[in-house]
N, C-alpha and C positions, 0 to 999 in steps of 0.2 A: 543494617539494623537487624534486630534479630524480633522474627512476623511467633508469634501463637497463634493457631488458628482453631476452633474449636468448634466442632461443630454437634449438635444432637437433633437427633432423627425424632422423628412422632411419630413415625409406623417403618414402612422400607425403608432401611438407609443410603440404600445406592442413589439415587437422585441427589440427594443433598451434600454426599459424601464425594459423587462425582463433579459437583458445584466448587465444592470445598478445593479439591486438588487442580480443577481449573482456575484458579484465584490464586492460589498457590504458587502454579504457575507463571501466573502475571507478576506475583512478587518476586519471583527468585529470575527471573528476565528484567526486573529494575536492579539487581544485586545485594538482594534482601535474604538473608537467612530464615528458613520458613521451617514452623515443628506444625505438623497438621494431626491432630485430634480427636477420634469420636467422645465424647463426653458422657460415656455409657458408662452404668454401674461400678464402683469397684475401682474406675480412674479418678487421680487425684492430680490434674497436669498443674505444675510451678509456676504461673505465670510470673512471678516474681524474675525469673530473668527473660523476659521478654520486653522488649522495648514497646512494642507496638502488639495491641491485640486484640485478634478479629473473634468477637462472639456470633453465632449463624442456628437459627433455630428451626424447624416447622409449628407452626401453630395446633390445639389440638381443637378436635369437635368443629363445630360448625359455626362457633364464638372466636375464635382464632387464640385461644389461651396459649399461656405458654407450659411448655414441661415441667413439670415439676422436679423434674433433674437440674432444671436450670439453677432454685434458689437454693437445692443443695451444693453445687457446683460452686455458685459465688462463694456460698457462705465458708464452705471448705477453703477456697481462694484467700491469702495474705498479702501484703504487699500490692493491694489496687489502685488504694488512695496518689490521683496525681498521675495516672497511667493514660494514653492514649488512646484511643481503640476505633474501636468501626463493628457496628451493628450488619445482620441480615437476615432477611429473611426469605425461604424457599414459596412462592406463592403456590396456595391452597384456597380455595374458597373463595368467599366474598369479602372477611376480614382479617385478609392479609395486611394491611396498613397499620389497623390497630395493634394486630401482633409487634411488627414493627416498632410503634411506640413504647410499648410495656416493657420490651427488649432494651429500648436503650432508656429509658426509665430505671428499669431494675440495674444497670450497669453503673447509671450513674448515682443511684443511690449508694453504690459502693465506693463514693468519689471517684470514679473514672472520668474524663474528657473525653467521650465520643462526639467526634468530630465527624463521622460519615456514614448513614447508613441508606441501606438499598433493598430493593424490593425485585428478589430474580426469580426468572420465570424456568434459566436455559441456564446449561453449562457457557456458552456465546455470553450470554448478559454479565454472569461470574466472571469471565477472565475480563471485559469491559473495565468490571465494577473493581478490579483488582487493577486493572492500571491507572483506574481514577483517584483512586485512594491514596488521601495525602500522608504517605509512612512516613516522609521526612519529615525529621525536627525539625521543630519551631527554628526560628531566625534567633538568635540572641545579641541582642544590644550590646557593642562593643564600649566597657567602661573606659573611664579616661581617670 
């Protein structure tokens, strides 16, 4: 299957960005084709051929908001409706969890099916969190 992974920083990006290609990892060790992302300015990534796809944020302030890159991102994004995916986020703070929520919130308000999201602390928890994550397709009922 072929992984997006996308991820946008809230201040340093190496933490999140080193998260991102640890997970990465875990997918391309199950035999998963992986495009990995920063989500910064000026990038407009296709998710449209992506089977499966991982959004990854840091929250901003001491509220745990999300980026404002993020609803330009979606919004720019085609072809969502009906897609897969998996949330995450880099913990910061005290509301981290809520970030989390609003993360796959705002994904699914773009008709996505996120089906898995995580809360990492470590690049260790990211490769975890990447071989937990259920990239395979659904089962399909054989018609008769």
């Amino acid at each position: 299957m072929r992984v997006s992974l996308v991820y946008i920083p809230a201040g340093d990006a190496r933490a999140i960005a080193s998260m991102a290609k640890a997970m990465a990892r875990a997918f391309e060790a199950k035999g998963h084709e992986v495009e990995v992302l920063e989500g910064a300015r000026g990038v407009s990534p296709r998710f449209s051929a992506a089977d499966y796809l991982v959004l990854g944020v840091e929250g901003l302030g001491f509220r745990g908001k999300l980026p404002p890159r993020l609803a330009e991102l979606l919004a720019q994004s085609g072809g969502m409706t009906g897609k897969r995916g998996m949330a995450f986020v880099r913990k910061r703070g005290f509301f981290s969890q809520k970030t989390l929520a609003l993360l796959m919130k705002s994904m699914e308000a773009q008709g996505m099916n996120v089906n898995y999201g995580e809360l990492l602390a470590s690049t260790a928890e990211a490769e975890v969190a990447g071989r937990a994550a259920p990239v395979e397709r659904p089962e399909r009922p054989i018609s008769s």
